[in-house]
C-alpha positions as a printed NumPy array, in Angstrom:
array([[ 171.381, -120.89 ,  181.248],
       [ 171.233, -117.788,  183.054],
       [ 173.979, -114.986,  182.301],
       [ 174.775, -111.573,  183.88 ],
       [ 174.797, -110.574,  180.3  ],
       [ 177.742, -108.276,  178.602],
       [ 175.983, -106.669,  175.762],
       [ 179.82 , -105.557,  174.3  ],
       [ 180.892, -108.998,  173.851],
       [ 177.474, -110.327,  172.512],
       [ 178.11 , -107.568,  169.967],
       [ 181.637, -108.837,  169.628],
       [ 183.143, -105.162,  170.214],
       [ 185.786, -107.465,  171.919],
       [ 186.521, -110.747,  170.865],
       [ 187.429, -113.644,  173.996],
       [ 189.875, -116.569,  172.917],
       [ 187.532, -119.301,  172.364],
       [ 185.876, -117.226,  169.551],
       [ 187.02 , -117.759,  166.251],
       [ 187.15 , -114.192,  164.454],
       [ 187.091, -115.726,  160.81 ],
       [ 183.795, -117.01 ,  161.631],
       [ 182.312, -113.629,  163.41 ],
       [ 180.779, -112.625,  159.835],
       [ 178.381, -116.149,  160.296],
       [ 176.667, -114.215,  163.926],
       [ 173.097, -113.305,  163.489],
       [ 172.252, -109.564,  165.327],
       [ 168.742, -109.62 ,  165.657],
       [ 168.956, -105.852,  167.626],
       [ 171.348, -104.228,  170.283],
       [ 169.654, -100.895,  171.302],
       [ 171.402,  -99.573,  174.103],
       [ 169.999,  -99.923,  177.297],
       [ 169.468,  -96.308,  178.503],
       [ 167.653,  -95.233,  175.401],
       [ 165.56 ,  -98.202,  176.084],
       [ 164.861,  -96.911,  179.924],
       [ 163.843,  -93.355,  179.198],
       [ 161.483,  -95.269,  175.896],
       [ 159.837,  -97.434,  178.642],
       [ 160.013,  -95.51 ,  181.747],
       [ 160.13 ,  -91.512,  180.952],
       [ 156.448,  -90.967,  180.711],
       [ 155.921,  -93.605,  183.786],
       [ 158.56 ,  -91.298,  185.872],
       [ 156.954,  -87.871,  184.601],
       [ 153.81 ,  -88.407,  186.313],
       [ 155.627,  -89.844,  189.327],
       [ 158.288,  -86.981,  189.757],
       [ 154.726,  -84.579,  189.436],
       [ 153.398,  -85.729,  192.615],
       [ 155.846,  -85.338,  194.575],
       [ 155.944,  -82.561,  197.133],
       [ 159.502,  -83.309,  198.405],
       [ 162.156,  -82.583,  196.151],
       [ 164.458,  -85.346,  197.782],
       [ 162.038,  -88.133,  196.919],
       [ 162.004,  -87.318,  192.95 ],
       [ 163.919,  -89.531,  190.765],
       [ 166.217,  -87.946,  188.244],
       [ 167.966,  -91.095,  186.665],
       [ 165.856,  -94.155,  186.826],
       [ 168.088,  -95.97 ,  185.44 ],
       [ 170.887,  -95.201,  187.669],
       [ 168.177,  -95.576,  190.577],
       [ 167.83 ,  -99.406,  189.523],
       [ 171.666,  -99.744,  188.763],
       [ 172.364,  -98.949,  192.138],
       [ 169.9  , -100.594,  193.964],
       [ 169.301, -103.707,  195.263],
       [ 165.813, -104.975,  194.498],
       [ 166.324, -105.008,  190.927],
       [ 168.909, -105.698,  188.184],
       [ 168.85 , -103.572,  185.036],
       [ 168.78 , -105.952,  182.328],
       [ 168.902, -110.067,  183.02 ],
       [ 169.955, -112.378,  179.875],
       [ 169.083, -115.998,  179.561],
       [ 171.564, -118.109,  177.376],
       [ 170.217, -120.91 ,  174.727],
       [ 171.87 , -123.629,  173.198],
       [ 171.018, -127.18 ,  171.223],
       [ 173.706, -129.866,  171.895],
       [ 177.257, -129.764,  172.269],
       [ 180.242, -128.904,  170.509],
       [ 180.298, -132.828,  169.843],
       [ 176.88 , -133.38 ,  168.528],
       [ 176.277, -129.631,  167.541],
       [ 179.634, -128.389,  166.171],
       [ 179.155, -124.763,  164.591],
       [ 181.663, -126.392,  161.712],
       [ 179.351, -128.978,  160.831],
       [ 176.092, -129.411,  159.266],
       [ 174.803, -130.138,  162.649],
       [ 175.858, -127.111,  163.776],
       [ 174.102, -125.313,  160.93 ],
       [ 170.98 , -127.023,  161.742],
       [ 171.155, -125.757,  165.461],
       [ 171.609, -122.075,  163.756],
       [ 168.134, -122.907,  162.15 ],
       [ 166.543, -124.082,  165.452],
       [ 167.543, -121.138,  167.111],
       [ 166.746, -118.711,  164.656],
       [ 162.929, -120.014,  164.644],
       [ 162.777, -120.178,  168.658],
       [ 164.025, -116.667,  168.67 ],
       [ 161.358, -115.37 ,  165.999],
       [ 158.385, -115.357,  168.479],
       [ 160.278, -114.456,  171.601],
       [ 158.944, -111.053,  172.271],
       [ 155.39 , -111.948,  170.947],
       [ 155.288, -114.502,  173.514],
       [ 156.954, -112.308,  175.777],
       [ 155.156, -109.158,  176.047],
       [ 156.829, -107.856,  179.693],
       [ 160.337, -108.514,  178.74 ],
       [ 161.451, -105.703,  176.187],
       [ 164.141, -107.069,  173.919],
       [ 166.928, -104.953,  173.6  ],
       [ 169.915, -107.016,  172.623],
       [ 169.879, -110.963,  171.142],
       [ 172.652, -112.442,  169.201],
       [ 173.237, -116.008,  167.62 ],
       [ 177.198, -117.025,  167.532],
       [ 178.347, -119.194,  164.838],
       [ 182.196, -118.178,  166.004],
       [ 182.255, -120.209,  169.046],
       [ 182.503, -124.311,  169.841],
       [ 178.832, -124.694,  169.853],
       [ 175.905, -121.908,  168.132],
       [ 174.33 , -120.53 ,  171.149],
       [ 171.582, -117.678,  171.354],
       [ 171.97 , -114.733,  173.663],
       [ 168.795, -112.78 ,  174.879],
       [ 169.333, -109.807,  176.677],
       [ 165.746, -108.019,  178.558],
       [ 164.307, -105.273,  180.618],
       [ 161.392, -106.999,  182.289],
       [ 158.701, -104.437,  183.205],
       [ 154.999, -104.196,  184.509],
       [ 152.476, -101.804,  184.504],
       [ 149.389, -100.263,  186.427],
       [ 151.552, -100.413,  189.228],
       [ 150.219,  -99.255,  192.802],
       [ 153.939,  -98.417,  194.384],
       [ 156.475,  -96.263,  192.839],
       [ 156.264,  -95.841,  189.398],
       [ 152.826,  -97.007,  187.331],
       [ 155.487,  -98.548,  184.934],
       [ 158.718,  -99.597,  186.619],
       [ 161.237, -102.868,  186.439],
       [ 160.039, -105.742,  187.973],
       [ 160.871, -109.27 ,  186.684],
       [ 158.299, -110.932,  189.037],
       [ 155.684, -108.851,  188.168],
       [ 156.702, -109.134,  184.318],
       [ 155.93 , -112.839,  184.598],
       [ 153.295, -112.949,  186.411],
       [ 151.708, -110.537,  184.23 ],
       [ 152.03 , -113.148,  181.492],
       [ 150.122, -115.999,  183.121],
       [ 153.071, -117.382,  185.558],
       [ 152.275, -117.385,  189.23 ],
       [ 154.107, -119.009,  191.517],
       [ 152.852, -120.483,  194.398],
       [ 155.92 , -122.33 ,  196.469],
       [ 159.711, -121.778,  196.309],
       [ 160.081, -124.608,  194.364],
       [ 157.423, -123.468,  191.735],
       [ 158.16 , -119.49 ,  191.439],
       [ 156.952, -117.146,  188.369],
       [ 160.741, -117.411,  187.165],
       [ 160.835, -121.667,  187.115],
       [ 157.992, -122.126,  185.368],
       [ 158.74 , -119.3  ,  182.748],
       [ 161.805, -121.096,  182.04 ],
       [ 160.48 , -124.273,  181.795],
       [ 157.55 , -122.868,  179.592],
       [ 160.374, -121.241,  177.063],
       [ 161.807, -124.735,  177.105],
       [ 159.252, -126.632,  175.563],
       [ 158.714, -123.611,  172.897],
       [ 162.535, -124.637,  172.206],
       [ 161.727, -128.525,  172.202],
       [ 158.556, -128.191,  169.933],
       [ 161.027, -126.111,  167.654],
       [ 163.641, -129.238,  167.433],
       [ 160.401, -131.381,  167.103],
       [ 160.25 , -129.858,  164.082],
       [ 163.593, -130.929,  162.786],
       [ 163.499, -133.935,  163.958],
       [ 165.78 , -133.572,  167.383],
       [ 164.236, -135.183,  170.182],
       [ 165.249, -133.147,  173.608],
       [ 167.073, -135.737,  176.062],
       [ 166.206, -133.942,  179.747],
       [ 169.456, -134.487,  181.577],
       [ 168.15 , -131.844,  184.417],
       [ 168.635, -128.082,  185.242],
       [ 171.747, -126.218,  184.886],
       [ 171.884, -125.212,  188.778],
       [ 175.793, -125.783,  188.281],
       [ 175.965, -123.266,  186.692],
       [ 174.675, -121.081,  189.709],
       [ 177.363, -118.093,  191.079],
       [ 179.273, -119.497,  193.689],
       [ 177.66 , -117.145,  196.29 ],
       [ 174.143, -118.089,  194.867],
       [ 175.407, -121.953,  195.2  ],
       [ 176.589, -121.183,  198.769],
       [ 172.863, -119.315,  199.167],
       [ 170.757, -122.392,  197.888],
       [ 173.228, -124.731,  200.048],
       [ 172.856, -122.869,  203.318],
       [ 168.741, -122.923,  202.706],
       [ 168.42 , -126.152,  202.399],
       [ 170.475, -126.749,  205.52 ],
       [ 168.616, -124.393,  207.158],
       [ 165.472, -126.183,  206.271],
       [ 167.23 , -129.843,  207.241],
       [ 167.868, -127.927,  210.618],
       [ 164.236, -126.65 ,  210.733],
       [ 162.72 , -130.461,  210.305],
       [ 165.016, -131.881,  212.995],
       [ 164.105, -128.924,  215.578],
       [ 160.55 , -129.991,  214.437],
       [ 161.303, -133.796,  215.649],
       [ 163.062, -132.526,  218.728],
       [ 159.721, -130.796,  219.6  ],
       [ 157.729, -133.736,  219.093],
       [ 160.791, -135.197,  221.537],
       [ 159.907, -132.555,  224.101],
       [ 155.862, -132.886,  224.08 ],
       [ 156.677, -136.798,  224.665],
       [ 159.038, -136.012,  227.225],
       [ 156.211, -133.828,  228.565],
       [ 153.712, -135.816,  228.445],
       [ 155.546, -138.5  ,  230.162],
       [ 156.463, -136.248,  233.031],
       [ 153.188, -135.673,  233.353],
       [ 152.655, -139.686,  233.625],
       [ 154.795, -139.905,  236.575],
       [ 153.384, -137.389,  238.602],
       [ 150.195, -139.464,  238.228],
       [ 152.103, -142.532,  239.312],
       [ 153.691, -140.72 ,  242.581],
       [ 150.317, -139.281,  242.395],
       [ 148.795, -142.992,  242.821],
       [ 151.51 , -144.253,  245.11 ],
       [ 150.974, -141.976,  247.689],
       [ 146.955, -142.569,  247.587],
       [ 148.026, -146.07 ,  248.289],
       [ 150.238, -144.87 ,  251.145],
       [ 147.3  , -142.941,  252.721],
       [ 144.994, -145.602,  252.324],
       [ 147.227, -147.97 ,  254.435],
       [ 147.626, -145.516,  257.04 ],
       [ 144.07 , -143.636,  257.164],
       [ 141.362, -146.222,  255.44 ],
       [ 139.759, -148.014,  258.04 ],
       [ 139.374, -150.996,  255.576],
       [ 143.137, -151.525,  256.171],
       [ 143.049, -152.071,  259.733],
       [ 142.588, -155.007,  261.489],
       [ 139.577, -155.474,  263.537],
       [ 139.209, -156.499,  267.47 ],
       [ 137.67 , -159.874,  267.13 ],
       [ 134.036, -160.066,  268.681],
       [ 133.65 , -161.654,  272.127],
       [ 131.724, -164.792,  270.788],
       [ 133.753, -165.212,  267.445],
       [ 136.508, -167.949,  267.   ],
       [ 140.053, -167.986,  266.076],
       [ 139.156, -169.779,  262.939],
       [ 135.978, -167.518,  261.996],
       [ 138.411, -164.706,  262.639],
       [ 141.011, -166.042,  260.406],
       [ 138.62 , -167.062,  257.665],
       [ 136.24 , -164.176,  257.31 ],
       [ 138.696, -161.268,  258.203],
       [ 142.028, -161.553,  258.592],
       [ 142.386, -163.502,  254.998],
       [ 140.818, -161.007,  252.854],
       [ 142.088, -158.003,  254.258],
       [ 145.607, -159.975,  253.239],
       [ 144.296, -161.331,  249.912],
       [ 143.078, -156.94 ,  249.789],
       [ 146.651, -155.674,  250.794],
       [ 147.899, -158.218,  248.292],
       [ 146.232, -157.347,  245.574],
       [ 146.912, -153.434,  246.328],
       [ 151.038, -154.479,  246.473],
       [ 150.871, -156.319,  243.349],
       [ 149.797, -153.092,  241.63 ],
       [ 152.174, -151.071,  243.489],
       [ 155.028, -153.133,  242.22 ],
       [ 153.785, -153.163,  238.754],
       [ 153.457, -149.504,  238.747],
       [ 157.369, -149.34 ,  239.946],
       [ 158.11 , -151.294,  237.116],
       [ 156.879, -149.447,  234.892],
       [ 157.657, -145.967,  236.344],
       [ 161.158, -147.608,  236.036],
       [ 160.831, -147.964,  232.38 ],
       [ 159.32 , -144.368,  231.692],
       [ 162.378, -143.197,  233.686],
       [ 164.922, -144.95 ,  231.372],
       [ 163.394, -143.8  ,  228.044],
       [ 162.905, -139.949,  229.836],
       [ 166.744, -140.083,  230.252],
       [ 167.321, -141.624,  227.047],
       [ 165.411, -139.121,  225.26 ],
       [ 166.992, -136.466,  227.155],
       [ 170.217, -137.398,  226.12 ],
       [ 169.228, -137.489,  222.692],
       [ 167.917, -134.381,  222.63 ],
       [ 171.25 , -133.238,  224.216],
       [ 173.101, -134.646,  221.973],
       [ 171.027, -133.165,  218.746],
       [ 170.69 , -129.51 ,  220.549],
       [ 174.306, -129.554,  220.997],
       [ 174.975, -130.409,  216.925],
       [ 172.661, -127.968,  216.172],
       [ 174.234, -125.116,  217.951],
       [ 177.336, -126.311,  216.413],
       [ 176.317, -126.123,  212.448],
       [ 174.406, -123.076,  213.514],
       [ 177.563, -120.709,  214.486],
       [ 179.089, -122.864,  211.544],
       [ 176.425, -121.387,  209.206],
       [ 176.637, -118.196,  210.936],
       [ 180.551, -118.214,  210.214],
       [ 179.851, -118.872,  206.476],
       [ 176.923, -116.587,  206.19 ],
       [ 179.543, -113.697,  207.546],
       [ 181.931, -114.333,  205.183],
       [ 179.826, -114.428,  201.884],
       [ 178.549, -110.99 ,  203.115],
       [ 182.071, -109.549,  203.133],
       [ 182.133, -111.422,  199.776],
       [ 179.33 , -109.46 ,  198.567],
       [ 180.22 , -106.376,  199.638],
       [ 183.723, -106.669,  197.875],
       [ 181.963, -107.848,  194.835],
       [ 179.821, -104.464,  194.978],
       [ 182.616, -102.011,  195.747],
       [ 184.243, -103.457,  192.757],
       [ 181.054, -102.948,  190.961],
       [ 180.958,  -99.188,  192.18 ],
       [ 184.223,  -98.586,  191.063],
       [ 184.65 , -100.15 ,  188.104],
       [ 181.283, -100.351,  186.881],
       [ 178.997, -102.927,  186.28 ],
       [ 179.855, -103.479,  182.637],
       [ 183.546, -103.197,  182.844],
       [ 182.81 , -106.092,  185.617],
       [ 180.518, -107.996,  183.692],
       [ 182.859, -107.883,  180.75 ],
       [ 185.733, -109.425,  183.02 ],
       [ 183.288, -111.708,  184.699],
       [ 182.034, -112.719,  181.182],
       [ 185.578, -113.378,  179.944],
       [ 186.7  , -115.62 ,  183.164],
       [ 183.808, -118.049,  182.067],
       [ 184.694, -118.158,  178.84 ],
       [ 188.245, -119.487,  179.426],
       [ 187.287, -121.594,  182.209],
       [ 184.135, -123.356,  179.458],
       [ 186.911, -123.247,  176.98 ],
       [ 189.223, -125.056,  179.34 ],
       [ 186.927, -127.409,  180.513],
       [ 185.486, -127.969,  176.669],
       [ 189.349, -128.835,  175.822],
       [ 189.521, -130.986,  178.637],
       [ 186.397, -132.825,  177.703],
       [ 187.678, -133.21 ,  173.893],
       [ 191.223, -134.538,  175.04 ],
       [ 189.225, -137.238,  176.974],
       [ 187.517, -138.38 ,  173.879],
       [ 190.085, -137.473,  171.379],
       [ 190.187, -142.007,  170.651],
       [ 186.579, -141.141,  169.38 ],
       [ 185.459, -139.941,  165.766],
       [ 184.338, -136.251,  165.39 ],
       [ 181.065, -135.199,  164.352],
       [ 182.357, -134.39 ,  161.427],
       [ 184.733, -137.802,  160.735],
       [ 181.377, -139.303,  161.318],
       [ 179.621, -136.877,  158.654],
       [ 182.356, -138.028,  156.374],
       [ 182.29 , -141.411,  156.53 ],
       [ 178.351, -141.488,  156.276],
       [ 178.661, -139.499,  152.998],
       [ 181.718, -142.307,  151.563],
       [ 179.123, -144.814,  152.434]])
């Protein structure tokens, strides 16, 4: 999982109610440096040479920490969240739960080697919760930069510096980091003899405006395809247009051959020839001539007919699909105006408050809702033997 990360209850400076303080002593705190020694460690020297050439005094940086806390392009610190099992199958009470500690432990051991770009500054293992869970909190970083500073945050850059390069939207540097750190996990349980059952991603687990985000994208892009098939609709409409001008085209050829041609007009018999000469060798194939002509006109009426019934069907299709599009389109436009006035709440209360004080809050709404939702899921199954009842009666046996 992904977290906004709130290094003070990682730390357990504050303890939520679905931790169990008896059991605090049983966390592992690998380190928790705090984050703004850790920018001027990384970033002072970078921002040195930076601030130097600089002729403008307005375009130096004092704080560059408080430059990326208050921007937009970048967040500070990001924090991924790891766990094995459940708190059925991995209960931090039972020996399965003490064998998840062990996994963890191991996975986190080579983290930063393997993970050169993405300074450590905070990680914690919980023992005091449901389920033991791993918290990782990182500054990603890059160097030899050609904009701003020559060492500045970048979490794209970070990755990509360590071999992942995305190359869609499906595929970017950050989905195929985190699948790469998931089969370091899964070799890790290997190990121990847990095989990893892939049940999927944890996109639920998305913010709701991020959900909302990833929803309205893929619309658009289901919008996009159909306006893609409602242009092919419009170059066949087009190119049957084109069709019947060549048939009115045709028709009136015909027309002007009946009235101009001079093989459509009856001849003055000669003086000499007979009624039945005449008949034979002119009048009867001009007729068989002005036959054969109608024939094709009245095929070609036919079938103009035709092209006119599918040029209004289509028409009316694409009428019909224009007007649906408009419709989701000031329906999306509706809900992409009110997530912005969601965001910019959510970032007043940020300025206000603070980001931690927020991610503390946020951090703690999550928790009760999991531990709601964990209680709800136990209730459900309470007819079914714990982990532990199971341990037991393995160990009668």
């Amino acid at each position: 999982m992904v977290g906004k990360g709130s290094v003070n209850h990682n730390s357990r400076e504050f303890n939520a109610k679905n931790t169990d303080p008896e059991r605090t002593h049983l966390n592992t705190e690998y380190c928790n440096e705090k984050i703004k020694e850790v920018y001027h460690e990384l970033f002072d020297d970078a921002l040195g040479r930076y601030n130097q050439k600089q002729k403008r005094a307005d375009r130096k940086i004092e704080n560059y920490y408080e430059k990326i806390r208050s921007g937009r392009q970048e967040k500070t610190f990001h924090e991924i969240i790891i766990q094995v099992g459940n708190c059925d199958n991995m209960n931090a009470k039972t020996s399965d739960g003490e064998l998840a500690e062990k996994i963890l432990d191991e996975y986190y051991q080579d983290f930063q080697k393997r993970n050169p770009y993405l300074k450590v500054f905070s990680a914690h293992l919980h023992m005091d919760e449901a389920t033991p869970h791993l918290h990782i909190d990182f500054v990603p970083f890059t160097t030899k930069s050609k904009r701003g500073l020559d060492t500045r945050v970048s979490l794209k850059q970070a990755l990509s510096n360590q071999g992942f390069v995305g190359n869609s939207k499906h595929e970017t540097e950050w989905s195929l980091w985190v699948e790469s750190e998931k089969e370091e996990l899964s070799n890790v349980m290997e190990r121990y003899g847990i095989e990893w059952e892939q049940k999927g991603t944890h996109e639920k687990h998305l913010s709701v405006y991020d959900y909302e985000k990833k929803m309205r994208s893929e619309e658009v892009e289901k919008l996009t395809d159909e306006a893609q098939e409602l242009n092919i609709k419009v170059d066949l409409l087009r190119e049957q247009v084109e069709s019947l001008t060549q048939f009115e085209i045709d028709i009136d050829v015909i027309h002007r051959n009946f009235d101009e041609e001079e093989e459509f007009k009856l001849p003055d018999p000669s003086p000499l020839m007979t009624a039945k000469a005449y008949k034979t060798k002119i009048v009867e194939p001009l007729f068989k001539k002005i036959i054969g002509i109608a024939k094709a006109a009245v095929l070609l009426c036919i079938h103009l007919q035709d092209r006119v019934k599918d040029r209004k069907y289509y028409e009316r299709l694409a009428e019909e699909r224009t007007e649906r599009l408009r419709k989701e389109n000031r329906s999306l436009l509706s809900r992409n105006d009110e997530l912005n006035r969601e965001v910019q709440d959510h970032k007043l209360l940020r300025k206000i408050f603070g980001d931690e004080q927020i991610n503390t809050l946020v951090s703690q709404a999550k928790e009760i809702e999991w531990n709601n939702r964990q209680a709800r899921y136990t209730k459900s199954f309470s007819t079914k033997p714990t982990p532990r009842q199971r341990h037991k009666d393995r160990e009668e046996r």
